[in-house]
C-alpha positions in Angstrom: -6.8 -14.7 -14.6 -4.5 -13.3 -17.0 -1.6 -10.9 -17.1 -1.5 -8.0 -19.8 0.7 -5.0 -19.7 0.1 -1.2 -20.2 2.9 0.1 -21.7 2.1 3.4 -21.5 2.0 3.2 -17.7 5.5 1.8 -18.2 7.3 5.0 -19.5 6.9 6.4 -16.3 9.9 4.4 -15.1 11.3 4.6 -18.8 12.2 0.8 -18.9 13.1 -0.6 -21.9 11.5 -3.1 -23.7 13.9 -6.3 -22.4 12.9 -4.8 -18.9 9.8 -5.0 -19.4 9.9 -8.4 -20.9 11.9 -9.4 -17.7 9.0 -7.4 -15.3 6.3 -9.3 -16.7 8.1 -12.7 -16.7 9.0 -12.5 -12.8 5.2 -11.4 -12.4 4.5 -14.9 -14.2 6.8 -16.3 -11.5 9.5 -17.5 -13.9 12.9 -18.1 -12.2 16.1 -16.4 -14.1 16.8 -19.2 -15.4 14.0 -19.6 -17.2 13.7 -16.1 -18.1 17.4 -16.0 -19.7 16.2 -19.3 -21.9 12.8 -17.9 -22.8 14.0 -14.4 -24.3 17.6 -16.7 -25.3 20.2 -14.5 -23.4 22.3 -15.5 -20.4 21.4 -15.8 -16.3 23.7 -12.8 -16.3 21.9 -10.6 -18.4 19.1 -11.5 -17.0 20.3 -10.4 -13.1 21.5 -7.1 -15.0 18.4 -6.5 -16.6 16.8 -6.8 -13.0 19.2 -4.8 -11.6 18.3 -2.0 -13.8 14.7 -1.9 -13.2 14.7 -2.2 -9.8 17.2 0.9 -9.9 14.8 3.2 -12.0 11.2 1.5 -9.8 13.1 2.4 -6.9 12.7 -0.9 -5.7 14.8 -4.0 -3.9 13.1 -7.3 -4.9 11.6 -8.4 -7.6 8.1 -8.5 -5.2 8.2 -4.7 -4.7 8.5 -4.0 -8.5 5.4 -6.7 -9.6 3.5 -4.9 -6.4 4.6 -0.7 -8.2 4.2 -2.6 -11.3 0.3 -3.2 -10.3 -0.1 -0.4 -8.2 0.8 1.9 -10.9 -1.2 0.4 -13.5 1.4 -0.9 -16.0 0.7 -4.9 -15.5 -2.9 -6.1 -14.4 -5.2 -9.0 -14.9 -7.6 -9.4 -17.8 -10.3 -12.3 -18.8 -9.0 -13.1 -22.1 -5.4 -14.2 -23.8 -2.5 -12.8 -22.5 -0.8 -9.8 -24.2 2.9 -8.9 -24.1 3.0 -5.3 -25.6 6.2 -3.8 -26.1 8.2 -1.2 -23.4 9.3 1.9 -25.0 12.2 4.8 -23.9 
């Protein structure tokens, strides 16, 4: 299985487009730490960046916004290479 985004779906909870690079990351299981090295930007920024999304998904852990992220149709698995499609305001 593989993971693709929707970014339409996204601009429901207006996330930017580092946001949702972090979202679909922790759906992909990566730690922070290998988030912040992946996108090259600190642990830090990382934790912030979560912090903001779980604000605006109205959500505590990073399990409850992957779980709103699939329920609402903005990350979901497809058959074929995995797609990262940018996040928009």
């Amino acid at each position: 299985m593989i993971l693709k985004t929707a970014p339409e779906a996204a601009s429901h909870y207006r996330l930017t487009n580092r946001e949702g690079q972090v979202l679909f990351m922790m759906a992909k299981e990566y730690t922070g730490k290998a988030i912040a090295e992946q996108l090259k930007i600190g642990v830090a920024t990382v934790k912030s960046h979560r912090k903001n999304l779980y604000c605006k998904m109205d959500v505590c852990t990073s399990a409850g916004a992957v779980r709103k992220a699939f329920e609402n149709g903005f990350l979901f698995f497809a058959q074929s290479w995995i797609y990262h499609i940018s996040f928009f305001i």
